[in-house]
C-alpha positions as CSV (number, residue, x, y, z in Angstrom):
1,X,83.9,106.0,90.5
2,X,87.5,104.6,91.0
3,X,88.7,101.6,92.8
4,X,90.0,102.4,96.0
5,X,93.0,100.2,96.2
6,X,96.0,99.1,98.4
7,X,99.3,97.9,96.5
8,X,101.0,95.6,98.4
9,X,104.2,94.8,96.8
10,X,108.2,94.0,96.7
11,X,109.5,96.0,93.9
12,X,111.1,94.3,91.6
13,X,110.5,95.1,88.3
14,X,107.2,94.4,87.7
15,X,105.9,95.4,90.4
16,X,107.4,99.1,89.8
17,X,105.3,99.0,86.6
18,X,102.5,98.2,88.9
19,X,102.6,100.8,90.8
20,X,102.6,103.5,88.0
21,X,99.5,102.1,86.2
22,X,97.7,101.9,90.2
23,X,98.9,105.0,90.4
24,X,98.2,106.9,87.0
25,X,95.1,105.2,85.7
26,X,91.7,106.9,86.5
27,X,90.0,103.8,87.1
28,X,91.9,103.6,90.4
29,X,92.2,105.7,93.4
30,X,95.7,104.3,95.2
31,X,95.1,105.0,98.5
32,X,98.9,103.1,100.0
33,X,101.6,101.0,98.8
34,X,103.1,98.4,101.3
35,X,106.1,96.5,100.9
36,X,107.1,93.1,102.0
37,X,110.1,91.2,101.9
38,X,110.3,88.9,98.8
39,X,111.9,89.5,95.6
40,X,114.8,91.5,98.2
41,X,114.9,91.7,101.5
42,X,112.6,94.1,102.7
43,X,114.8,97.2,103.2
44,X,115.5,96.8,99.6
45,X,112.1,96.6,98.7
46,X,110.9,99.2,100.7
47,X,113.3,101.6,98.9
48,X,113.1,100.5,95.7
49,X,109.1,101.7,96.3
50,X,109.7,105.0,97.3
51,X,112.4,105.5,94.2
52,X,110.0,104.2,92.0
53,X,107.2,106.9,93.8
54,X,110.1,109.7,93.8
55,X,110.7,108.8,89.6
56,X,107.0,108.9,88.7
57,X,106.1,111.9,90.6
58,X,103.8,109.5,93.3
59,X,104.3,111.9,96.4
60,X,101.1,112.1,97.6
61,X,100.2,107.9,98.6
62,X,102.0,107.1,101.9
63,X,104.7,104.1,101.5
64,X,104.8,101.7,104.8
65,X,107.3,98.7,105.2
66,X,105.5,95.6,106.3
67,X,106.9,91.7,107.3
68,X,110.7,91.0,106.8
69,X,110.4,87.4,106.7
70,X,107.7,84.7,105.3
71,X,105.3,83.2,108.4
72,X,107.6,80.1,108.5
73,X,110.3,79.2,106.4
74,X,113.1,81.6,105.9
75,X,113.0,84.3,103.1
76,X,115.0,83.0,99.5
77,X,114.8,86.1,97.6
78,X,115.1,86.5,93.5
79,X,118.2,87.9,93.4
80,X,118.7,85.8,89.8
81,X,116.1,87.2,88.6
82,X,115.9,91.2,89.8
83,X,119.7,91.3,91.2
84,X,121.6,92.5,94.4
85,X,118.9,95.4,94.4
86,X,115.9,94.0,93.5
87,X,115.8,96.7,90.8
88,X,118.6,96.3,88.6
89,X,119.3,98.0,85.5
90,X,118.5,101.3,85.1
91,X,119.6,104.0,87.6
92,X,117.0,105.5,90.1
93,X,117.3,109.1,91.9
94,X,117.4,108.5,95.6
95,X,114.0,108.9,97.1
96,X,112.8,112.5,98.2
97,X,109.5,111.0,99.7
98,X,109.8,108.7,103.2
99,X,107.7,105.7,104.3
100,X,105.8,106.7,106.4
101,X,106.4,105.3,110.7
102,X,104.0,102.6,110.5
103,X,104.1,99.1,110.1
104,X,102.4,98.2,106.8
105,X,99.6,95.9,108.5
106,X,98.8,99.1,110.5
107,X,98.2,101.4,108.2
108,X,96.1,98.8,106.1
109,X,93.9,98.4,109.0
110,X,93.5,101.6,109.9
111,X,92.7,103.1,105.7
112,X,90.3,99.8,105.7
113,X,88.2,101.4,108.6
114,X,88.9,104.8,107.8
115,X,87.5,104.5,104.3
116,X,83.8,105.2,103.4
117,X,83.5,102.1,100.9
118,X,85.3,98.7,101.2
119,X,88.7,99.0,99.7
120,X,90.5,96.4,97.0
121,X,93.9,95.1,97.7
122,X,96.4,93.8,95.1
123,X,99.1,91.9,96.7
124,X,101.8,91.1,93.9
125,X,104.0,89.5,96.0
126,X,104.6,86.9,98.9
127,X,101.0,86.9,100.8
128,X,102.9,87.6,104.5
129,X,101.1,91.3,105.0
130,X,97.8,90.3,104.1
131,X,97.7,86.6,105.9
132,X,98.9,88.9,108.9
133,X,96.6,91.3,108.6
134,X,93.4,88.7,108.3
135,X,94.7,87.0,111.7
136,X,95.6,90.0,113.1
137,X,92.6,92.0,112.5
138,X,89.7,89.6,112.3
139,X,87.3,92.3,111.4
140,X,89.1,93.8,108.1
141,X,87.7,90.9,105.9
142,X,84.3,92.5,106.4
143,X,86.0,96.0,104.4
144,X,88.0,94.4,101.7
145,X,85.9,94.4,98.6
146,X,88.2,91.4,97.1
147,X,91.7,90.9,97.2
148,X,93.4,90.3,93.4
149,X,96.7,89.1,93.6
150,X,99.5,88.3,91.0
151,X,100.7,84.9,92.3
152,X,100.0,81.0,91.7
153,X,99.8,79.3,88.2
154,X,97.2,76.8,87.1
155,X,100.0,75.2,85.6
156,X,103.7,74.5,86.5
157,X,105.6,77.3,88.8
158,X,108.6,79.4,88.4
159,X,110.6,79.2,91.7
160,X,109.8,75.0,91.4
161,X,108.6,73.1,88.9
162,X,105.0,73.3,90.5
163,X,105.4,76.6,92.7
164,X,105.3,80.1,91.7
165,X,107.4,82.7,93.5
166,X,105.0,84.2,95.1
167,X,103.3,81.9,96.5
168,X,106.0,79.0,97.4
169,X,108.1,82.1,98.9
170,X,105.0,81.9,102.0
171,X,102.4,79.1,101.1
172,X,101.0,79.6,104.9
173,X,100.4,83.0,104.0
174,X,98.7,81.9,101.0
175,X,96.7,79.3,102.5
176,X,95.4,81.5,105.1
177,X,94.3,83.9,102.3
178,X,92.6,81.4,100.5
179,X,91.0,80.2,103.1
180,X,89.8,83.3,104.5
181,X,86.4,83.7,102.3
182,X,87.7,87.0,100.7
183,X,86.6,87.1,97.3
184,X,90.2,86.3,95.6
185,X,90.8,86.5,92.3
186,X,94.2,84.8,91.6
187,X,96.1,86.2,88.4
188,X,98.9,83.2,88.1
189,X,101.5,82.7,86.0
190,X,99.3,81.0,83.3
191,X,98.2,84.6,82.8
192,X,100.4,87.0,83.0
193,X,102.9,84.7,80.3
194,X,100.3,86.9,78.1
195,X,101.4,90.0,78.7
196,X,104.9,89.7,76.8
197,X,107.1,92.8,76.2
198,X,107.9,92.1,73.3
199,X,110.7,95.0,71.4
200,X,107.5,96.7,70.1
201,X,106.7,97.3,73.4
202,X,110.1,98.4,74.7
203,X,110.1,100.7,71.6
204,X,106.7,102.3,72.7
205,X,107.8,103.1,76.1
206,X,111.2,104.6,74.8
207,X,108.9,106.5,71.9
208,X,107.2,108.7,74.9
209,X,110.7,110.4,75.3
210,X,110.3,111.1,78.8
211,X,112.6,109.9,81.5
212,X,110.3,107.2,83.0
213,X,109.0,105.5,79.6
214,X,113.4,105.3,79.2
215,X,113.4,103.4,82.6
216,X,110.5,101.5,82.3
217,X,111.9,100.5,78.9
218,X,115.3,100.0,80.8
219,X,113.4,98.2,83.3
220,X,112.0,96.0,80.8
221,X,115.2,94.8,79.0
222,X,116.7,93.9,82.4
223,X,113.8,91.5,82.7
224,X,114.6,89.9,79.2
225,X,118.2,89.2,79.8
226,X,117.3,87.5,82.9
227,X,114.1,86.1,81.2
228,X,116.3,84.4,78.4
229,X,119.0,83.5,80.8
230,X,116.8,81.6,83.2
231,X,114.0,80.5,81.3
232,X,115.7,80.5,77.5
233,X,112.2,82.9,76.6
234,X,112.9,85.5,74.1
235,X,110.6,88.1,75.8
236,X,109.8,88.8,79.4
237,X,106.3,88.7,81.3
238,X,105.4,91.5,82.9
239,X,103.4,89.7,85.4
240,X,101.9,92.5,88.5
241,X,100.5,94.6,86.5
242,X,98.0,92.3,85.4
243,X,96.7,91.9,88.6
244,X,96.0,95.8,88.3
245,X,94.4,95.8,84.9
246,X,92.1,93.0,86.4
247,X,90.7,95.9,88.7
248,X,90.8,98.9,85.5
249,X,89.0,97.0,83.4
250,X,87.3,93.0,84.1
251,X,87.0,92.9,80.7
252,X,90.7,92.9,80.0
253,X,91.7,89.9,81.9
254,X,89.2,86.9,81.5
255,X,88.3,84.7,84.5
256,X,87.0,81.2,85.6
257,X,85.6,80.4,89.0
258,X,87.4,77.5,91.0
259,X,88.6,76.1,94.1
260,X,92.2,77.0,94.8
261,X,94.0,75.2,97.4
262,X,97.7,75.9,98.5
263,X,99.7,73.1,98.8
264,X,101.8,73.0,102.4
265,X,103.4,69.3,102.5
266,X,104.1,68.2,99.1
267,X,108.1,66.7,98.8
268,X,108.0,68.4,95.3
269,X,105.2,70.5,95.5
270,X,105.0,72.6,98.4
271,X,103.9,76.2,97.2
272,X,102.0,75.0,94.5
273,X,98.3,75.9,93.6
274,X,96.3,73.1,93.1
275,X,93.7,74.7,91.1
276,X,90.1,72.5,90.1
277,X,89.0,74.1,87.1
278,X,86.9,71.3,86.2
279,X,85.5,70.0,89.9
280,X,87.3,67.1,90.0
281,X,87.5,67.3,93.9
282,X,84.1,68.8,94.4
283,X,85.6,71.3,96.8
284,X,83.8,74.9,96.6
285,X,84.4,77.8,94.8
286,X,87.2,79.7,96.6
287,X,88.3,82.5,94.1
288,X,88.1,83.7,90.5
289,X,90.9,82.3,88.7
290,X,92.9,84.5,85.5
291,X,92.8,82.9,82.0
292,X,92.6,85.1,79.7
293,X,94.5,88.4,78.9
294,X,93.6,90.8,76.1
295,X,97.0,91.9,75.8
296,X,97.1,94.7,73.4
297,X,94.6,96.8,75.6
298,X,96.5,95.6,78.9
299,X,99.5,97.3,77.1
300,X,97.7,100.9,75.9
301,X,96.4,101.0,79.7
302,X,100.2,100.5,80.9
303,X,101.4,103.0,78.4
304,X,98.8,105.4,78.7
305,X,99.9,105.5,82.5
306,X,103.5,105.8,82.2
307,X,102.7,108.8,79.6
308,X,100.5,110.4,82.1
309,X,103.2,110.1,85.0
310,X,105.5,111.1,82.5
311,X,104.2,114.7,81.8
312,X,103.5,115.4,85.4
313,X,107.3,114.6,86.2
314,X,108.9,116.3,83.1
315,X,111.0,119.6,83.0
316,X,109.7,122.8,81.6
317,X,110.5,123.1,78.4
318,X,113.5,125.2,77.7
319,X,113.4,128.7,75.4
320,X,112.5,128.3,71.6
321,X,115.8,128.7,69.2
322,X,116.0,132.2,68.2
């Protein structure tokens, strides 16, 4: 049976990818996608979702705008990395499908209760919805079957040289979800710097000849420029939508139990996850942490989405030459 799943997201150009393999794959049944502000601010992000739903042919998974600003600090978006519109690069239509007039905590709450079986939700962005939601609604925990989120790195970070984005953009959010006795399963950026897309993979999305595999591709070599601008890395992670594959298929992304804390205070390190892979603090288990990608069947699942959004949203065909 499929996953029943929640996206919560700030598209960005990996989490648009994201969305179409939550969206396409049969493994998963996408019941919502939320937005947050993070990578832009959350108007941005709210309709870069529903452009990236109006491209891929997504009409039928309600879109609802959630927080505007992390718990605490203010909100530093990554306009260096995803520019002025969070989506930069290749043109979108404007969107032909609305969010719908509920705040995004809302209409999690109300699909978690609503649902017959506990529901998964994969935030790939700052954790301000879901720490929101677990304080504001006490009771959801009890119908979230685990929360896997692209965020944290059991290494150094990318928005600091300890913190990831994610993560460091709302650490109280993040502690509050670690804390929360969830199961988490945390897919940081130790992980997802597998899943490279590489010009064999740009050239695979472009091979579909359909208008989305062009702007995923497009998508895609927006990320490099700013990948090898910022970071001096030839190719570009694509880093949400392992956090998705983790819920296709377990088998694809490899994990390690651990204790995960989210450091709050740290002069240098505030954002960062401290994770104890080898019990060095003899704290207990708090979440299932990524290691291990199997990236070429990461990339047929991401393909084999993008091919099957891709047909629903193409043209008839025109007449045969005479």
């Amino acid at each position: 049976m499929p996953v029943p799943m929640i996206i919560d997201c700030d598209p960005g150009h990996d989490d648009a990818l994201a969305i179409m393999l939550a969206a396409a794959d049969p493994a998963v049944d996408l019941l919502a996608v939320t937005t947050v502000a993070g990578n832009q601010t959350l108007e941005k992000t709210t309709l870069n979702a529903l452009r990236v739903c109006t491209l891929a042919g997504i009409t039928d998974v309600p879109v609802a705008a959630g927080c505007d600003r992390p718990l605490v600090q203010p909100l530093a978006v990554a306009d260096d990395v995803h520019g002025v519109t969070g989506l930069d690069g290749p043109r979108f239509p404007e969107p032909t499908v609305d969010a719908v007039p509920e705040h995004a905590v809302d209409l999690i709450q109300r699909i978690l209760q609503d649902h017959p079986e506990p529901v998964t939700l994969v935030p790939t962005a700052p954790l301000t919805n879901i720490a929101l939601l677990l304080t504001r609604y006490p009771g959801s925990a009890a119908r979230i079957r685990e929360i896997v989120l692209m965020g944290g790195s059991t290494g150094r970070g990318n928005r600091t040289p300890a913190a990831e984005f994610n993560i460091y953009t709302d650490p109280e959010a993040a502690d509050i979800v670690f804390r929360s006795g969830v199961p988490v399963t945390m897919c940081g950026l130790n992980v997802t710097h597998q899943a490279l897309a590489t010009p064999e993979v740009l050239a695979r999305f472009e091979g579909l000849g359909t208008e989305l595999g062009d702007t995923c591709a497009g998508l895609l070599a927006y990320f490099a420029a700013a990948y090898r601008r910022l970071w001096g890395m030839p190719h570009p992670p694509l880093h949400d939508p392992v956090a998705v594959a983790r819920v296709i298929d377990r088998s694809i992304v490899g994990c390690a139990d651990a204790n995960v804390t989210v450091e709050l205070h740290g002069r240098y390190t505030r954002g960062a996850t401290v994770v104890d892979l080898h019990r060095y603090l003899d704290r207990p288990v708090n979440a299932r942490v990524a290691v291990t990608l199997d990236a070429d069947r990461f990339w047929d699942r991401m393909i084999a989405a993008v091919t099957v959004l891709g047909s629903r949203t193409a043209g008839p065909a025109g007449p045969e030459p005479a």
